[in-house]
C-alpha positions in Angstrom: 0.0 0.0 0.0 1.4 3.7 -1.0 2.2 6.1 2.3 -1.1 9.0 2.5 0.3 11.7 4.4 -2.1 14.1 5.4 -2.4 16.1 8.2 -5.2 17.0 10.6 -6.1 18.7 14.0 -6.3 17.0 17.2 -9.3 17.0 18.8 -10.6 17.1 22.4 -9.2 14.6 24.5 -6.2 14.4 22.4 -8.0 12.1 19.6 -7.4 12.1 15.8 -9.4 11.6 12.9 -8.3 10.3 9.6 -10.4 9.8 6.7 -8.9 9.1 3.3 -10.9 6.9 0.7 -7.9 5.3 -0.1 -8.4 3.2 3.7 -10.9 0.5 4.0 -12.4 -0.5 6.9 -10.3 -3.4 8.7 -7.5 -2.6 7.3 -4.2 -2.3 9.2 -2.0 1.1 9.4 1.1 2.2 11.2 0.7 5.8 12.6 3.4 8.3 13.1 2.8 11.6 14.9 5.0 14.5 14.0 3.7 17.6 15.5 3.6 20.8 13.1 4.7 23.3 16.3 6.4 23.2 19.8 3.8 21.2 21.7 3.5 23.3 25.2 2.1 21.0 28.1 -1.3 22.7 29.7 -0.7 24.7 31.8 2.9 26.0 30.9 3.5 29.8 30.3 4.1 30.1 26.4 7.0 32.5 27.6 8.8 29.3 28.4 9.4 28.8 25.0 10.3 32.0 23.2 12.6 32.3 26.6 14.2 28.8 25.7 14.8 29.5 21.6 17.9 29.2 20.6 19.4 33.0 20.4 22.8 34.3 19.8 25.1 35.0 23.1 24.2 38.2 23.1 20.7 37.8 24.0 20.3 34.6 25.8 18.4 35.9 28.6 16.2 39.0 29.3 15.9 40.7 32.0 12.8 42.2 31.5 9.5 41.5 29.1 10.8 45.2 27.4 14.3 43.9 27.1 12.4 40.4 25.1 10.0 43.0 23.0 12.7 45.1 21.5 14.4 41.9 21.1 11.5 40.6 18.8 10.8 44.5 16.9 14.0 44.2 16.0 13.8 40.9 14.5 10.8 41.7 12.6 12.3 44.5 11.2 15.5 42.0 10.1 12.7 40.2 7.8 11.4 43.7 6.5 
C-alpha cells in the first residue's frame, strides 16, 4: 500500500481523525505523529518557549519582558 500523508487537527481529548478513501475499513496502518509546532504541556506559560529558543550569546536571557519585545521588533524588522 502507497504512504497517505495528510495532516489534521487534534481534537478534544487528544484524539485524531483520519479519513482518506484510499483506507478500507479493517484494514491495518502504522501511525506516526509529527507535530507541526512546539507542543506546550497545559498549563505552561508560552514564555517558556520564546525564553528557551535558541538565540545568539548576546541575548540569551532577558531581564525584563521590554528587554524580550525590543528583542523581537528588531527581528521583525530584520525580515522587512
Amino acid at each position: 500500500m502507497e504512504t497517505i500523508e495528510l495532516t489534521t487537527t487534534v481534537l478534544p481529548g487528544g484524539r485524531l481523525e483520519v479519513v482518506d478513501s484510499r483506507l478500507h475499513e479493517g484494514d491495518s496502518v502504522q501511525v506516526l505523529l509529527k507535530p507541526m509546532s512546539r507542543v506546550v504541556p497545559p498549563g505552561d506559560d508560552p514564555m517558556d518557549a520564546i525564553m528557551d529558543a535558541p538565540l545568539p550569546p548576546e541575548r540569551r536571557s532577558f531581564r525584563t519582558s521590554e528587554e524580550l519585545e525590543a528583542y523581537l521588533e528588531e527581528e521583525r524588522n530584520a525580515w522587512d
